[in-house]
N, C-alpha and C positions, 0 to 999 in steps of 0.2 A: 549411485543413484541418489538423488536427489527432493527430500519431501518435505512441504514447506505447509506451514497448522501456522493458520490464521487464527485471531479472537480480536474478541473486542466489542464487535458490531451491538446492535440493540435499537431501541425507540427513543429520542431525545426531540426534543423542543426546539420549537426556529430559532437562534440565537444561543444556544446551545453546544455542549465540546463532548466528542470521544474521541478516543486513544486506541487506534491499534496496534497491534503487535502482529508481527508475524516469525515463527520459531523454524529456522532453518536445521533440519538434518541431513548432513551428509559430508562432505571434505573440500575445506578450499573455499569458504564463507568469502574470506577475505579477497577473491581475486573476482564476486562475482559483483552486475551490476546489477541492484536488485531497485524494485518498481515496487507503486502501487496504481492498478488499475482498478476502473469502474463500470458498469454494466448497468443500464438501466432499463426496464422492461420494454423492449421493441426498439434500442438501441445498440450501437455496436459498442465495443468494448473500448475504453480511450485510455487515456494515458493519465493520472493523476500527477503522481510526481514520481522522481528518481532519483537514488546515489548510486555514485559510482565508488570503485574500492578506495579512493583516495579521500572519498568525503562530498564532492562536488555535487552539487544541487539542481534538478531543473524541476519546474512545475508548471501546471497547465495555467494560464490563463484564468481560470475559471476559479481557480483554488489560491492563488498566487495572495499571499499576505494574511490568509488564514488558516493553512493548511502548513504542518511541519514535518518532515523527513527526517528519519534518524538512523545512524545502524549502528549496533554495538558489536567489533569483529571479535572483544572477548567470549562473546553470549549468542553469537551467533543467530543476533536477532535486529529485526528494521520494522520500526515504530512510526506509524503518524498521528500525529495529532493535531485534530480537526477543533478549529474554535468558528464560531459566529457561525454555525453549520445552516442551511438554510433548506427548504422542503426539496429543491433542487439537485440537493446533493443524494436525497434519495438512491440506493444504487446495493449494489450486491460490488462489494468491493477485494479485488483478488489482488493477491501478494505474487511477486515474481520473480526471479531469479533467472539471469541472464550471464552466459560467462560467454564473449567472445569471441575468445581464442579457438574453445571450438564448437563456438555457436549451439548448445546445450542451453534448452529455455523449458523452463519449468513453472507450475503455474500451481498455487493452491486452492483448497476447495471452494475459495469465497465467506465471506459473513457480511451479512445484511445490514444497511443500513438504513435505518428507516427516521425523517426528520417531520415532523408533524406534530402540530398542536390538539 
């Protein structure tokens, strides 16, 4: 089983950076592709950004050139770090983990992001 503890989230300023983390426990970090999604009140859940186990990168449109993907498969942890954050970005932000092979998708509790002057 699979349980993935988010932090990071908080209240920051338009132009403004947070770092999240998300701490993976369970077996096989390494084989999975983990995401970061976003949820905004009275919208659907979307796709921020993603790595796959080899490293490869993709990101939404909307984040593309200020938003950073990371995952450490020592530490068992995948990090983004959000710079020139804008009220926009506002959102309850879940961490994700996806293997697959046999399509086992897991999803953490969320931490809030709140971007406002």
């Amino acid at each position: 089983q699979v349980q993935l503890l988010e932090s990071g989230g908080g209240l920051v300023q338009p132009g403004g950076s947070l770092r999240l983390s998300c701490e993976f426990s369970g077996n096989h970090f390494n084989i999975y592709y983990m995401g970061w999604y976003r949820q905004a009140p009275g919208n659907q859940r979307d796709m921020v950004a993603t790595i796959a186990p080899i490293g490869t990168t993709n990101y939404a449109d909307a984040v593309q050139g200020r938003f950073t993907i990371s995952r450490d498969n020592a530490k068992n942890t995948v990090d983004l770090q959000m710079n020139s954050l804008k009220p926009e970005d506002t959102a309850v932000y879940y961490c994700n983990a996806l293997n697959r092979g046999s399509r086992n998708n897991y999803w953490g509790q969320g931490t809030q992001v709140t971007v406002s002057s």
